[in-house]
N, C-alpha and C positions, 0 to 999 in steps of 0.2 A: 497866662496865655502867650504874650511877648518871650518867655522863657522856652516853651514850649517848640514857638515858629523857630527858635534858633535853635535848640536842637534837634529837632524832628524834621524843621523843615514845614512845608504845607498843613501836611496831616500829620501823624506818625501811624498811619497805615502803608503807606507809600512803600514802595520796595525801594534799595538802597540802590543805587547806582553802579553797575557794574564796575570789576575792576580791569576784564580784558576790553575796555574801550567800544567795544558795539553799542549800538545805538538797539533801542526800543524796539523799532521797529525794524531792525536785523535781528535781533532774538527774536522777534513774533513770527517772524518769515522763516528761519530754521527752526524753530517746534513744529508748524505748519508743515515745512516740507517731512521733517523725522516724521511724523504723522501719517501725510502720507504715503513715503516709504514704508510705513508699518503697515499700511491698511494692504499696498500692493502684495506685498509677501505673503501677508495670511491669506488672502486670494490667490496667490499662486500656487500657493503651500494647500489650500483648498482642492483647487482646479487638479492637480497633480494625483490629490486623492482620491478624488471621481473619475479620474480619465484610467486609472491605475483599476478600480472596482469598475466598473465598463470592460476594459480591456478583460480582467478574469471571469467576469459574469458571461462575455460572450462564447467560452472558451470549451470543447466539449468534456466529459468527465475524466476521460482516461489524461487528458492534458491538464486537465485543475489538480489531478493528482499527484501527474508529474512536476506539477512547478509546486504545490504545496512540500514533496518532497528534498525537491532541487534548495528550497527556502532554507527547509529546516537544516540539510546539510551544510550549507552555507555558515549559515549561523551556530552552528557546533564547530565548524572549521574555523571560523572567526574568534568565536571563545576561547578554544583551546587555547588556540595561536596567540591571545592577547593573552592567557595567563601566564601561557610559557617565557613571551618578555615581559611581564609583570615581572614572573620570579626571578629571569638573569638579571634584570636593572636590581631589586633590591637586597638581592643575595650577594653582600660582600666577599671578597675572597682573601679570607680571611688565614688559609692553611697554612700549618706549621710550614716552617723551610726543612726544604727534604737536608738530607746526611748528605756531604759527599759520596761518590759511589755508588754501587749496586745492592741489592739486600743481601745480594750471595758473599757481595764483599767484607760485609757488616759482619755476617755468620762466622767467616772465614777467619775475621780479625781479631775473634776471641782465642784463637789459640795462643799457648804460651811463649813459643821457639818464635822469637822475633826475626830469626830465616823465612819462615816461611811465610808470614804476613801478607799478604796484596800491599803495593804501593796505589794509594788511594789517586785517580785524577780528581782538579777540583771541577766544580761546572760554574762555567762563568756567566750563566745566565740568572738576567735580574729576572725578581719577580714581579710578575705582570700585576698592577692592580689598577684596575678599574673607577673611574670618580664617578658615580652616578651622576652629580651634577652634568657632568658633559658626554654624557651617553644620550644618542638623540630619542626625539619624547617618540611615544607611541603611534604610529597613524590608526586611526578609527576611521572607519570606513559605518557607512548608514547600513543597516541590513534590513531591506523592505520586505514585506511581511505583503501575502497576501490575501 
């Protein structure tokens, strides 16, 4: 029993003692508050979805058609638009480096009589690549449904 009280303490149900320093009853009072923070949200987040079915329920039929419409456009514009930087973010660019020169020049330079050759210019630009890591993230936007 005497082994027990030293190391468990009281009981050994007890919860262990913080290690960022808060007191008891500063932990009970921020669960308390996150709580109700939680509770206000899904009430607002409620509220939001009632006033939204009101606002379409009162609406006449050629205008529920119109906004049912306007919705689904919305959200085909938004999908695309998200796939299409889905795919530039993870489509590396990966392509061969071009030849110096033109194609015609490339054609041209198979001939044998080294007079007539093309003098090739080089191109002095670097290839662009892209780090996805720092290509900025996607915005997502809500698409409300009605």
């Amino acid at each position: 029993r005497k082994f027990e009280k030293e190391t468990f303490g009281k009981s050994r149900r007890t919860t262990p003692v913080r290690e960022s320093g808060e007191s008891r009853a500063a932990a009970k009072a921020m669960k308390e508050q996150e709580r109700k923070e939680a509770r206000r949200e899904r009430e607002d987040r409620k509220m939001l979805k009632e006033l939204r079915d009101h606002h379409y329920s009162i609406q006449s039929a050629e205008t529920k058609a119109r906004m049912d419409s306007n919705s689904k456009n919305t959200a085909e514009k938004y999908k695309s638009k998200r796939q299409k930087q889905q795919k530039e973010q993870t489509k590396p660019e990966l392509r061969k480096a071009e030849q110096p020169g033109t194609k015609k020049a490339r054609v041209k330079a198979d001939t044998k009589d080294p007079s007539k050759q093309p003098t090739l210019k080089q191109n002095k630009k670097k290839a662009k690549t892209v780090d996805p890591k720092k290509q900025p993230g996607l915005k997502q936007h809500k698409v409300r449904k009605y």
